[in-house]
mmCIF file of the N, C-alpha and C atoms, coordinates in Angstrom:
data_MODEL
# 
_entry.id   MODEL 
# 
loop_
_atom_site.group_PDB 
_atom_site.id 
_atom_site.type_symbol 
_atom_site.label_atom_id 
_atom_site.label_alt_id 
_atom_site.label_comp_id 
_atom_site.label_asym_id 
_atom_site.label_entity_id 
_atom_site.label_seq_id 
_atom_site.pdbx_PDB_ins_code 
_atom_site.Cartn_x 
_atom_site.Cartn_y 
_atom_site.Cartn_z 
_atom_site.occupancy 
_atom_site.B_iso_or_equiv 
_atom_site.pdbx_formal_charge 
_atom_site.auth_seq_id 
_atom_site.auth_comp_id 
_atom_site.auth_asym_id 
_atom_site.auth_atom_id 
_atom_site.pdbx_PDB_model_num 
ATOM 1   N N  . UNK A 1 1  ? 0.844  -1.184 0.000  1.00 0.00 ? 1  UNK A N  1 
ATOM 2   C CA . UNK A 1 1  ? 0.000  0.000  0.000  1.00 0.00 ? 1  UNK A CA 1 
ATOM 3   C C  . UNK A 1 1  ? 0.883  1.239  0.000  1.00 0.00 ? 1  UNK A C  1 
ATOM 4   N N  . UNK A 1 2  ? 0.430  2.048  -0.479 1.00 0.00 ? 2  UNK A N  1 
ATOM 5   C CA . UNK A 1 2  ? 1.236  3.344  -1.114 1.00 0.00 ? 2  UNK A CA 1 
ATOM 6   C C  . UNK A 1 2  ? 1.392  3.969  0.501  1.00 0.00 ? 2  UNK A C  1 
ATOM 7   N N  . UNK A 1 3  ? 2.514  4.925  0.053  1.00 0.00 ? 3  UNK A N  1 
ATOM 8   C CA . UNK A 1 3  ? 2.264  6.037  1.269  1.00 0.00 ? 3  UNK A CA 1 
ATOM 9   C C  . UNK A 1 3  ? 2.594  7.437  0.895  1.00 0.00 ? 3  UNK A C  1 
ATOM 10  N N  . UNK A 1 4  ? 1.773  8.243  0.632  1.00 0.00 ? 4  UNK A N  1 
ATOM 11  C CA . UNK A 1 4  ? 1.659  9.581  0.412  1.00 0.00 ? 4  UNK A CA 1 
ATOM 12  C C  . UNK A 1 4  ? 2.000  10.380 1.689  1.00 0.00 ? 4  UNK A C  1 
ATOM 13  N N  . UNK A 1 5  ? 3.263  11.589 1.338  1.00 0.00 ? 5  UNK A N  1 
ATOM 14  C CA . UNK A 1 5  ? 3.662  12.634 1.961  1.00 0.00 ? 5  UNK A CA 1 
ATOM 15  C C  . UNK A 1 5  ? 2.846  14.091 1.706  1.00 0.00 ? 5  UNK A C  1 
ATOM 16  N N  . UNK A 1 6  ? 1.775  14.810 2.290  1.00 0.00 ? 6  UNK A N  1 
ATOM 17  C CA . UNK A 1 6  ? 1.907  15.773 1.852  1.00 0.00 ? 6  UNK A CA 1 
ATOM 18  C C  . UNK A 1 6  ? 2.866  17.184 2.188  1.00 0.00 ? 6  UNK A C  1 
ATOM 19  N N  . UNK A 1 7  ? 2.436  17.949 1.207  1.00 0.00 ? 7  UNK A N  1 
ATOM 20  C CA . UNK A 1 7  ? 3.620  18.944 0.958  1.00 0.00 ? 7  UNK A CA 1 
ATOM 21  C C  . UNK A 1 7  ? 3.102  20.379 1.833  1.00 0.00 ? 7  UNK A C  1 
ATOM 22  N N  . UNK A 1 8  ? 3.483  21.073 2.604  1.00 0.00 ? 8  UNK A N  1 
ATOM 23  C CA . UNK A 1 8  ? 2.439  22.027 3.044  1.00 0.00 ? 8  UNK A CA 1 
ATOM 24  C C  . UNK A 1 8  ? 3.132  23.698 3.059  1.00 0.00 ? 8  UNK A C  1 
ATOM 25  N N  . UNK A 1 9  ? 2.327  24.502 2.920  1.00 0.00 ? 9  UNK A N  1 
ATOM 26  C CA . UNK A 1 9  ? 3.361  25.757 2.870  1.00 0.00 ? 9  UNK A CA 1 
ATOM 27  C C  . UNK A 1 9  ? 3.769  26.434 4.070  1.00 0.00 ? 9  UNK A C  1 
ATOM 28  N N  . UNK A 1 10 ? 3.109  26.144 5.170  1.00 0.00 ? 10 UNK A N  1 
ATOM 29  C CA . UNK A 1 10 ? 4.036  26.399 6.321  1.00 0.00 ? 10 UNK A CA 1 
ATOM 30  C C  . UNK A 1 10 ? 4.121  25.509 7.705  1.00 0.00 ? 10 UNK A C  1 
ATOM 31  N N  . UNK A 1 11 ? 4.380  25.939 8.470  1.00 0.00 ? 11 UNK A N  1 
ATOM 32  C CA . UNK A 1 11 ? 4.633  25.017 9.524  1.00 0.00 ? 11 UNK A CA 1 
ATOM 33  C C  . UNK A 1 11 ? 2.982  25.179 10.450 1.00 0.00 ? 11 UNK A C  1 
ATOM 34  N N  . UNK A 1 12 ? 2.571  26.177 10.491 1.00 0.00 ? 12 UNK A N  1 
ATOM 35  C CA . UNK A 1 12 ? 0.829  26.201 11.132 1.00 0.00 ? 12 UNK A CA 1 
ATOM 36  C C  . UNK A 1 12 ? 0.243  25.088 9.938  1.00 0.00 ? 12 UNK A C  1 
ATOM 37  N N  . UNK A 1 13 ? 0.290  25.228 8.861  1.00 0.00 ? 13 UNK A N  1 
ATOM 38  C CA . UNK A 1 13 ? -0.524 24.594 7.738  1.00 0.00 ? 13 UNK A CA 1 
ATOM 39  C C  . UNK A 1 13 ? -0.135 22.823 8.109  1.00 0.00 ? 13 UNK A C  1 
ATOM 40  N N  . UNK A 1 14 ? 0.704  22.400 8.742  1.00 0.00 ? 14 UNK A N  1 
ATOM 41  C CA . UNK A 1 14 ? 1.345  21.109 8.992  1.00 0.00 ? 14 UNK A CA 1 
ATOM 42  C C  . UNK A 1 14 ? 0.748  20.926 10.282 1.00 0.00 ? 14 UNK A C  1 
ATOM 43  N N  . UNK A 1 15 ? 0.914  22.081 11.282 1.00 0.00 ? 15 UNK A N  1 
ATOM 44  C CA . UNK A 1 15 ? 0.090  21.622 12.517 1.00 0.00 ? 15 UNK A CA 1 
ATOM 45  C C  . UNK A 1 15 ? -1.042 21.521 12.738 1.00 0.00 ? 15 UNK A C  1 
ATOM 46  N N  . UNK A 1 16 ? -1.590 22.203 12.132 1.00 0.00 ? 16 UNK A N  1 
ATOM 47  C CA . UNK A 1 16 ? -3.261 22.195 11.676 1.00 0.00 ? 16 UNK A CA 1 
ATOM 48  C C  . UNK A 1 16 ? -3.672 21.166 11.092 1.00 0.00 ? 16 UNK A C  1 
ATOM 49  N N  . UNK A 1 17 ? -3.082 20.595 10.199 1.00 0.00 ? 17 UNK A N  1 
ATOM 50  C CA . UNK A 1 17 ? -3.539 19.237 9.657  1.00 0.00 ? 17 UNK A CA 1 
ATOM 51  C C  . UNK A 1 17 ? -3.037 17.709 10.241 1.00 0.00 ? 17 UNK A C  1 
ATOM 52  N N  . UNK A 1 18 ? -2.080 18.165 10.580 1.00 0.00 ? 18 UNK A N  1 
ATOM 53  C CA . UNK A 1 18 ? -1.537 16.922 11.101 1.00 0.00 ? 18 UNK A CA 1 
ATOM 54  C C  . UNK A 1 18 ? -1.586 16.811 12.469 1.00 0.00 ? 18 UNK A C  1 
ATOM 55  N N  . UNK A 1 19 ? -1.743 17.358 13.683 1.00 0.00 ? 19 UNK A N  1 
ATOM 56  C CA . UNK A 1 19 ? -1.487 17.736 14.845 1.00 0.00 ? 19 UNK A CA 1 
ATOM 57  C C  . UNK A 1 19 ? -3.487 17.867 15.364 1.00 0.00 ? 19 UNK A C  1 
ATOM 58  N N  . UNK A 1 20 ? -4.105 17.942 14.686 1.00 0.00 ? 20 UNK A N  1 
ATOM 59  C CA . UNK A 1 20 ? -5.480 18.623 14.411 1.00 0.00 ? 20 UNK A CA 1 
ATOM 60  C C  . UNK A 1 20 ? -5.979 17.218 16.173 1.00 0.00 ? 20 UNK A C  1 
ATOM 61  N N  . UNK A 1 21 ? -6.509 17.951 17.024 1.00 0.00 ? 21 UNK A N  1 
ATOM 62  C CA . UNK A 1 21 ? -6.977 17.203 18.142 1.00 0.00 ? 21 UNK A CA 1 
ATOM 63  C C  . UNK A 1 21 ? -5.963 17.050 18.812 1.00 0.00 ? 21 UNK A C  1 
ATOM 64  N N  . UNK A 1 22 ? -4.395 17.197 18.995 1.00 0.00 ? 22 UNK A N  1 
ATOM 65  C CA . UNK A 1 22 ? -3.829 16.772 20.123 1.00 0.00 ? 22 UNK A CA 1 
ATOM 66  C C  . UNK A 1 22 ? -3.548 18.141 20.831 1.00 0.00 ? 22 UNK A C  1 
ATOM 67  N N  . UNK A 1 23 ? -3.221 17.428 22.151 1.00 0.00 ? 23 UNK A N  1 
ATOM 68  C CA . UNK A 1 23 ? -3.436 18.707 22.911 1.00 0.00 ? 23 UNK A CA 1 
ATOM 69  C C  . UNK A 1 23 ? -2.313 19.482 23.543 1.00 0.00 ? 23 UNK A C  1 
ATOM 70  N N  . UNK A 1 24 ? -1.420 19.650 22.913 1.00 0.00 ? 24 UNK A N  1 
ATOM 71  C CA . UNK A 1 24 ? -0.459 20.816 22.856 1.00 0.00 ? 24 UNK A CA 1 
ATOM 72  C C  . UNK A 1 24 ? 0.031  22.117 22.107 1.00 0.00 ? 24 UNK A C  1 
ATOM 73  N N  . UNK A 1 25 ? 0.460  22.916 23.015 1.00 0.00 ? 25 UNK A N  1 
ATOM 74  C CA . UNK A 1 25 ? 0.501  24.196 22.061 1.00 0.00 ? 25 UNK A CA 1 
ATOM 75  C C  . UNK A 1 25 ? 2.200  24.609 22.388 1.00 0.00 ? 25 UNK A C  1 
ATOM 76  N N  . UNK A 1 26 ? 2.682  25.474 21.527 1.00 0.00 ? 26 UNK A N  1 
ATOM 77  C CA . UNK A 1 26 ? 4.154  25.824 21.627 1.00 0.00 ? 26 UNK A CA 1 
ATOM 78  C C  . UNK A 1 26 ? 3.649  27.702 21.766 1.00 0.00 ? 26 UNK A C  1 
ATOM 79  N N  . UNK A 1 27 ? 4.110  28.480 22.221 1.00 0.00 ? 27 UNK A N  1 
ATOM 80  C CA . UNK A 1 27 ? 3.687  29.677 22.607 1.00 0.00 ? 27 UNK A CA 1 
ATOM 81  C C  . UNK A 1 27 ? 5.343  30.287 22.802 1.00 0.00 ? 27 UNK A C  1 
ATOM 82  N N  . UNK A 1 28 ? 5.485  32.044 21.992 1.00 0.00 ? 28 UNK A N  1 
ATOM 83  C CA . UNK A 1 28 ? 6.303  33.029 22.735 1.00 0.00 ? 28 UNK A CA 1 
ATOM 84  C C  . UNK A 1 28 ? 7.385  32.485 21.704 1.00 0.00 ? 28 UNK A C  1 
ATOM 85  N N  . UNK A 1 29 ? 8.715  32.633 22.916 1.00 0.00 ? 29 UNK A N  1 
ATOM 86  C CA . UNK A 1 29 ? 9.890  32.334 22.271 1.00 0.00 ? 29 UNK A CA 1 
ATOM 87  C C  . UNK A 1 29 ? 10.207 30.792 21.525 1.00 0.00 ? 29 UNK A C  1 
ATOM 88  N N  . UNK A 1 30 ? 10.110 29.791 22.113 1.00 0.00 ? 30 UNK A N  1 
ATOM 89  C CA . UNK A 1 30 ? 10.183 28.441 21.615 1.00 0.00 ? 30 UNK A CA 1 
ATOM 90  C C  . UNK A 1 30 ? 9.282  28.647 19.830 1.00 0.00 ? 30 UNK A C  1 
ATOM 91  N N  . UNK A 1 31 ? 8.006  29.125 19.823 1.00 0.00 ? 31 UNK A N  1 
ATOM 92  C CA . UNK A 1 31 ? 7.367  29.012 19.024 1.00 0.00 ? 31 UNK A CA 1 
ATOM 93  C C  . UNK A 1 31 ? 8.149  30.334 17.759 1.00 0.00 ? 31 UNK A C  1 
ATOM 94  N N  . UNK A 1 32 ? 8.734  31.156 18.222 1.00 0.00 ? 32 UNK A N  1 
ATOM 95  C CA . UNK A 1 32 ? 9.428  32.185 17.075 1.00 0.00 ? 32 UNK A CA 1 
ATOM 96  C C  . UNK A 1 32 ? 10.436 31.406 16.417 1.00 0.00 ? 32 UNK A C  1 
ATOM 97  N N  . UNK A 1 33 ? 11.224 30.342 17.472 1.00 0.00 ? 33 UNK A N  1 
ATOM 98  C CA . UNK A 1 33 ? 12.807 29.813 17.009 1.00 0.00 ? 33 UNK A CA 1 
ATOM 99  C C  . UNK A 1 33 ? 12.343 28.690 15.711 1.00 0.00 ? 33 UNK A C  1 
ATOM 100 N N  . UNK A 1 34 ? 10.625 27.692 16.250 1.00 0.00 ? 34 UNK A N  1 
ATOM 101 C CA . UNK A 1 34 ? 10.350 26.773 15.143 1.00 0.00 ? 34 UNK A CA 1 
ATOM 102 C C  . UNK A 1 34 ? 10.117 27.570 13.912 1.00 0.00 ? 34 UNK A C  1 
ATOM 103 N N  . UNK A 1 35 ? 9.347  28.767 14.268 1.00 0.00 ? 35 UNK A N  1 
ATOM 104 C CA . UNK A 1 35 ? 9.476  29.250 12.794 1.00 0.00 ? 35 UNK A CA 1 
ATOM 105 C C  . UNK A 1 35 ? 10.428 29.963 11.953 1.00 0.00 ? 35 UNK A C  1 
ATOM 106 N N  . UNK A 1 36 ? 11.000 30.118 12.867 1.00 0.00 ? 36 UNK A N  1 
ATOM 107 C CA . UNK A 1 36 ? 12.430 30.607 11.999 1.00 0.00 ? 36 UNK A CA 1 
ATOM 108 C C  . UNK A 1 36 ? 13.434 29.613 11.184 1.00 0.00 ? 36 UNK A C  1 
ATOM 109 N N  . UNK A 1 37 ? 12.978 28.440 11.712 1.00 0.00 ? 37 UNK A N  1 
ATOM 110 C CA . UNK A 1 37 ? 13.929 27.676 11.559 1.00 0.00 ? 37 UNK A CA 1 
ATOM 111 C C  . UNK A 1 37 ? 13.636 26.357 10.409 1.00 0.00 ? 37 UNK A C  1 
ATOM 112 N N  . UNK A 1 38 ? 12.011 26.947 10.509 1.00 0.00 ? 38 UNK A N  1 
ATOM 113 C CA . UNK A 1 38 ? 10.715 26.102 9.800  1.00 0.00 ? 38 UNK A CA 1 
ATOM 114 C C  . UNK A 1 38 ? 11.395 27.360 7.846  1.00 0.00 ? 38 UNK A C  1 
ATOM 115 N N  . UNK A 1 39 ? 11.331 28.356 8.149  1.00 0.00 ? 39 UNK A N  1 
ATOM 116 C CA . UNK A 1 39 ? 11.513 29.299 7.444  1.00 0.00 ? 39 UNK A CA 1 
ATOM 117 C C  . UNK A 1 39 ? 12.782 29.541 6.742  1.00 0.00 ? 39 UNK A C  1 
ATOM 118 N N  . UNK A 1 40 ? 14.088 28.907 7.484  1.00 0.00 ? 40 UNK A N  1 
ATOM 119 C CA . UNK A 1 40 ? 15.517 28.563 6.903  1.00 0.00 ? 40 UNK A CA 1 
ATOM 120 C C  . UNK A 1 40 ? 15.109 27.421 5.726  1.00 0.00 ? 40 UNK A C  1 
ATOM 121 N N  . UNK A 1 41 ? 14.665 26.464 6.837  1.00 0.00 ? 41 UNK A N  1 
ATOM 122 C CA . UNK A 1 41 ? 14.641 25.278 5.715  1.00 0.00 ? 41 UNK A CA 1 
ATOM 123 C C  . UNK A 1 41 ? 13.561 25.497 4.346  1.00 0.00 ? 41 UNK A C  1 
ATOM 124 N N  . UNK A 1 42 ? 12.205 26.282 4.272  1.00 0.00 ? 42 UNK A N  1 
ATOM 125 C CA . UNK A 1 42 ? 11.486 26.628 3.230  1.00 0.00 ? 42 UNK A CA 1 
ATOM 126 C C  . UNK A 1 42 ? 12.669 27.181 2.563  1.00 0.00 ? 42 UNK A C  1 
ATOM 127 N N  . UNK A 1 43 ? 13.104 28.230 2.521  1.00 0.00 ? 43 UNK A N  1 
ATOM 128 C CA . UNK A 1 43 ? 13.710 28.968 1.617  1.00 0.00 ? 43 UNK A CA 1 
ATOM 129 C C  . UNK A 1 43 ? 14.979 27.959 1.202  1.00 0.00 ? 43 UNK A C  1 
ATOM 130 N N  . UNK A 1 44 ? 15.583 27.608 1.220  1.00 0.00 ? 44 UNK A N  1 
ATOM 131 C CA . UNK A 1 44 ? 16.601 26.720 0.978  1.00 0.00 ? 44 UNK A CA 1 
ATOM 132 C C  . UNK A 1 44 ? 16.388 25.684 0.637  1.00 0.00 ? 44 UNK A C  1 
ATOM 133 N N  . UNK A 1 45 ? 14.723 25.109 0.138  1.00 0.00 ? 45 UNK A N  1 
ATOM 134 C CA . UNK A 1 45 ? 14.174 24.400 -0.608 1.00 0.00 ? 45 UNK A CA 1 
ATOM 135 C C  . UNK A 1 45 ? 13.818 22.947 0.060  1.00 0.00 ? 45 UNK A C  1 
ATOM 136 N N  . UNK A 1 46 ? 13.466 22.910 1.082  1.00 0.00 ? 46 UNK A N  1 
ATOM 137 C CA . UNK A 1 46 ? 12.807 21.727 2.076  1.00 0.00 ? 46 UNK A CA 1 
ATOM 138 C C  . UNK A 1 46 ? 11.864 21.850 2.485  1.00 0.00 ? 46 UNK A C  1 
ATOM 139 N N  . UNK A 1 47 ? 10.642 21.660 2.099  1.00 0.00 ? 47 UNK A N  1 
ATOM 140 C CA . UNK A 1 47 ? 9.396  22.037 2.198  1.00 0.00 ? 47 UNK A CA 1 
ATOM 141 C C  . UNK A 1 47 ? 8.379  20.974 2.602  1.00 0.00 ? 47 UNK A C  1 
ATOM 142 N N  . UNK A 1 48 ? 8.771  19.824 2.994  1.00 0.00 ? 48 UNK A N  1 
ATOM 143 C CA . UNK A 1 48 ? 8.183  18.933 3.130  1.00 0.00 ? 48 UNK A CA 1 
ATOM 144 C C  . UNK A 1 48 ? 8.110  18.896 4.998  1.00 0.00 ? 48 UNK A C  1 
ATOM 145 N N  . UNK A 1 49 ? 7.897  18.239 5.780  1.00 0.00 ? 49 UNK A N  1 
ATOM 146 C CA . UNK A 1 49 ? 7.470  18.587 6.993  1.00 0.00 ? 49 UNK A CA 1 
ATOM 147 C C  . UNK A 1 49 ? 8.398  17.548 7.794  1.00 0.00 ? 49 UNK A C  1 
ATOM 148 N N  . UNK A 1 50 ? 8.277  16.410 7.255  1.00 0.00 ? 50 UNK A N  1 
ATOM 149 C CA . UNK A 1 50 ? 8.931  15.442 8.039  1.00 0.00 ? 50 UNK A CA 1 
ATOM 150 C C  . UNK A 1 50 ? 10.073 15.109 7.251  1.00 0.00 ? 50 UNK A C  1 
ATOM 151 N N  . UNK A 1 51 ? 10.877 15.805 5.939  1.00 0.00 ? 51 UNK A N  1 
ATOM 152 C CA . UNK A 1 51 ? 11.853 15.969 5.729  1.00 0.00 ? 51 UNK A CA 1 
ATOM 153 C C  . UNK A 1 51 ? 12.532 17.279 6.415  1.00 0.00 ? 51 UNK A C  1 
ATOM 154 N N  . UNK A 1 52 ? 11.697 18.264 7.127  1.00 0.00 ? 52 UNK A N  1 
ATOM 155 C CA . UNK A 1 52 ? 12.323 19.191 8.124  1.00 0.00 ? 52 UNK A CA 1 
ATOM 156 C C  . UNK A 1 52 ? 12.786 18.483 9.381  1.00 0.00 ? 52 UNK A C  1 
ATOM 157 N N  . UNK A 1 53 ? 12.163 18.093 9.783  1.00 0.00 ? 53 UNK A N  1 
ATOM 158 C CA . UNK A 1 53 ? 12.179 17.325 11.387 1.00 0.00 ? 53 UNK A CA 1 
ATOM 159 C C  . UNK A 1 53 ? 13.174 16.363 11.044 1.00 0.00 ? 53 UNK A C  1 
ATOM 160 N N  . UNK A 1 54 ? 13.762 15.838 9.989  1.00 0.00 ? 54 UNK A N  1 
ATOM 161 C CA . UNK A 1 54 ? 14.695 14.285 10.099 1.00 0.00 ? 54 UNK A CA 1 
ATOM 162 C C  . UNK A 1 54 ? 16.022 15.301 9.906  1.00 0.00 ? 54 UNK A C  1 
ATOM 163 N N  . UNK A 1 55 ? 15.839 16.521 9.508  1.00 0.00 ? 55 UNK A N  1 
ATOM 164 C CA . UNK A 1 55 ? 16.994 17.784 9.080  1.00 0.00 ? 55 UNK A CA 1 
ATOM 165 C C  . UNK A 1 55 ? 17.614 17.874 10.136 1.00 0.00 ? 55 UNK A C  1 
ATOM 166 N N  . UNK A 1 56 ? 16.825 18.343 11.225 1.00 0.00 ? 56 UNK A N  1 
ATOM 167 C CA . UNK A 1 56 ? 16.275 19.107 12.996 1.00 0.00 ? 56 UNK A CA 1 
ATOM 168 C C  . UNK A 1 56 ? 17.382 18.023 13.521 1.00 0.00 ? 56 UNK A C  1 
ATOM 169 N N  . UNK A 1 57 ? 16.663 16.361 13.350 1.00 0.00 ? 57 UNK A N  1 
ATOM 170 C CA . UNK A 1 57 ? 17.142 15.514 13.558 1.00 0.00 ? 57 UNK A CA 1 
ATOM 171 C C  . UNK A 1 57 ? 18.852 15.231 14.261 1.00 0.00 ? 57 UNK A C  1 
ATOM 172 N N  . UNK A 1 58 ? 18.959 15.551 12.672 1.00 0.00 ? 58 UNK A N  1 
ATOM 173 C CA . UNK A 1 58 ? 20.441 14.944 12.529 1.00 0.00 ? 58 UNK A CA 1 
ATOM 174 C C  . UNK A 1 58 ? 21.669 15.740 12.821 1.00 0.00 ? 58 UNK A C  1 
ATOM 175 N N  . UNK A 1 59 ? 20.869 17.457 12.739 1.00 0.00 ? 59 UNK A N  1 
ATOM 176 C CA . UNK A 1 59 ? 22.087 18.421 13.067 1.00 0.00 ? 59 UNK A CA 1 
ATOM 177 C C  . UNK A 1 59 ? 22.103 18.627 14.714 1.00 0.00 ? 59 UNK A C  1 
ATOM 178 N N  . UNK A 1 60 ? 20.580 17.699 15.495 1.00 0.00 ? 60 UNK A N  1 
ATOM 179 C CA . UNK A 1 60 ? 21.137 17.896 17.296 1.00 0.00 ? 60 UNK A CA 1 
ATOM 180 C C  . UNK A 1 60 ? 21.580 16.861 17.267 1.00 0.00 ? 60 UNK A C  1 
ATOM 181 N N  . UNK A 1 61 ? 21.717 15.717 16.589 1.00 0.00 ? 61 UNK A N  1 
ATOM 182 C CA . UNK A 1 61 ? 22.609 14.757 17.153 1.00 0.00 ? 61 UNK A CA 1 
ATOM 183 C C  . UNK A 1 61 ? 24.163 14.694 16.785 1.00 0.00 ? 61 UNK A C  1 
ATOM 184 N N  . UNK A 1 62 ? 24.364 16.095 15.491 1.00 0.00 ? 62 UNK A N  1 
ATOM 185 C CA . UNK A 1 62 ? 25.833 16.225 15.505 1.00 0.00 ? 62 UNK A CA 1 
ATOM 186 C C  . UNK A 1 62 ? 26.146 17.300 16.086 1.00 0.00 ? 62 UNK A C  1 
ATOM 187 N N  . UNK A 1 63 ? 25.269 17.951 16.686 1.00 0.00 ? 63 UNK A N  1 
ATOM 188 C CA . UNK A 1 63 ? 25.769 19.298 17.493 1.00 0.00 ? 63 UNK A CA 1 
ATOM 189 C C  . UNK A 1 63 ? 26.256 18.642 19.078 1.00 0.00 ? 63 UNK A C  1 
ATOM 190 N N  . UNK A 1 64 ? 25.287 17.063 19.227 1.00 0.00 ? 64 UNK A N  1 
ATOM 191 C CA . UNK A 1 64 ? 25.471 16.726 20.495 1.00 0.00 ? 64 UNK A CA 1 
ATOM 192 C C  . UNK A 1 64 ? 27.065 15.878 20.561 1.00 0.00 ? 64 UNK A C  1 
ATOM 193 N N  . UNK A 1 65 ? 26.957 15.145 19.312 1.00 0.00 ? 65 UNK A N  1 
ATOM 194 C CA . UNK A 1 65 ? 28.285 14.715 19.199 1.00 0.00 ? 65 UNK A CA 1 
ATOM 195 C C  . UNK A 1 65 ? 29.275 15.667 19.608 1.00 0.00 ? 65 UNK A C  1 
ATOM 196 N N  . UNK A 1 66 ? 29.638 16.592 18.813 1.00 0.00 ? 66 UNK A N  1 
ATOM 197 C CA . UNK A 1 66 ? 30.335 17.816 19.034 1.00 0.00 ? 66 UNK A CA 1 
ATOM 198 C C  . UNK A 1 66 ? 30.564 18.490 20.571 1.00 0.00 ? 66 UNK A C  1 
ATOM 199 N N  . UNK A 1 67 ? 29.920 18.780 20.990 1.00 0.00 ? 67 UNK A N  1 
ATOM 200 C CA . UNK A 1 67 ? 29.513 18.593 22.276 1.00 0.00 ? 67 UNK A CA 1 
ATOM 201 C C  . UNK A 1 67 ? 30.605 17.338 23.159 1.00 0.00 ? 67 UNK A C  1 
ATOM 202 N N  . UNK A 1 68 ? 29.990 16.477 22.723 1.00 0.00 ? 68 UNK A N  1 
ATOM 203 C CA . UNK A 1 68 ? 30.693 15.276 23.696 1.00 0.00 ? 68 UNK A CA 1 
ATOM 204 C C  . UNK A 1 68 ? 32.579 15.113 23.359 1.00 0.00 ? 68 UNK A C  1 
ATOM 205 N N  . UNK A 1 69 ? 32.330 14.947 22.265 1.00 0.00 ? 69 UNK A N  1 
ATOM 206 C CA . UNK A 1 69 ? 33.708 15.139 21.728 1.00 0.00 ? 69 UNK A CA 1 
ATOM 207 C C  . UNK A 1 69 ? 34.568 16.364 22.328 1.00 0.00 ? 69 UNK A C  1 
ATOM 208 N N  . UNK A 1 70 ? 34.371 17.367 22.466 1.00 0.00 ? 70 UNK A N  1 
ATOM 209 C CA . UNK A 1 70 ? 34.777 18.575 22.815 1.00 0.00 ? 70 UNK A CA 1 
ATOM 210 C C  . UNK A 1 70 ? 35.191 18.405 24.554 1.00 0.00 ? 70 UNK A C  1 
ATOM 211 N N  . UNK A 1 71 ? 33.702 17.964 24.851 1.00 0.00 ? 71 UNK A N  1 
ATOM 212 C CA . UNK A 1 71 ? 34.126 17.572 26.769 1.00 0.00 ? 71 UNK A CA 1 
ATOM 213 C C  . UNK A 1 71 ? 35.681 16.600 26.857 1.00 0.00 ? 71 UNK A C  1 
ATOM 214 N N  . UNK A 1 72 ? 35.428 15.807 25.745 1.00 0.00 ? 72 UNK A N  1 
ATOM 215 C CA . UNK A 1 72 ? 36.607 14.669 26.144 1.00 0.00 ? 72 UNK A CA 1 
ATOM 216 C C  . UNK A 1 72 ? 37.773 14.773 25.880 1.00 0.00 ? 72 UNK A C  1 
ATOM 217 N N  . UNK A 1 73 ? 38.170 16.292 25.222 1.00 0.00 ? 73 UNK A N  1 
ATOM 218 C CA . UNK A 1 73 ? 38.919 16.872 24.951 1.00 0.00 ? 73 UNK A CA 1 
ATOM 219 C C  . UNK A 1 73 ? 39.773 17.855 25.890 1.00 0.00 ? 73 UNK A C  1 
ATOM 220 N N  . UNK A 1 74 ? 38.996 18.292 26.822 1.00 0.00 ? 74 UNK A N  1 
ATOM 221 C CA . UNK A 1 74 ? 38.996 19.339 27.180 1.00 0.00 ? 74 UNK A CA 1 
ATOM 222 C C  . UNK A 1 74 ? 40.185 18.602 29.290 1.00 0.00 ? 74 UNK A C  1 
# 
């Protein structure tokens, strides 16, 4: 069976549809940094939602690397 991604134009348009009934909200500062960051990746041509989040992903787990590496250095 197939599996369709849709494509959405912003990050409310993704929470709204996809998120639609659960019960959390992001508010203030936390909520400026997702869209800014929702807004790097649009413009630089990643527009897909859960190709943002696997992005998000992979650069805290090499920022965390970095991080660790650095302690064991130090």
């Amino acid at each position: 069976m197939g599996h369709r991604l849709a494509v959405f134009g912003s990050w409310r348009e993704f929470t709204r549809e996809c998120c639609e009934g659960m019960c959390f909200l992001i508010t203030g500062a936390l909520k400026s940094q997702v869209d800014r960051v929702w807004d790097a990746f649009w413009s630089g041509g990643i527009s897909n939602p859960f190709s943002v989040v696997e992005q998000i992903t992979y650069l805290l787990f090499a920022r965390r690397l970095d991080e660790l590496h650095t302690a064991k250095e130090a």
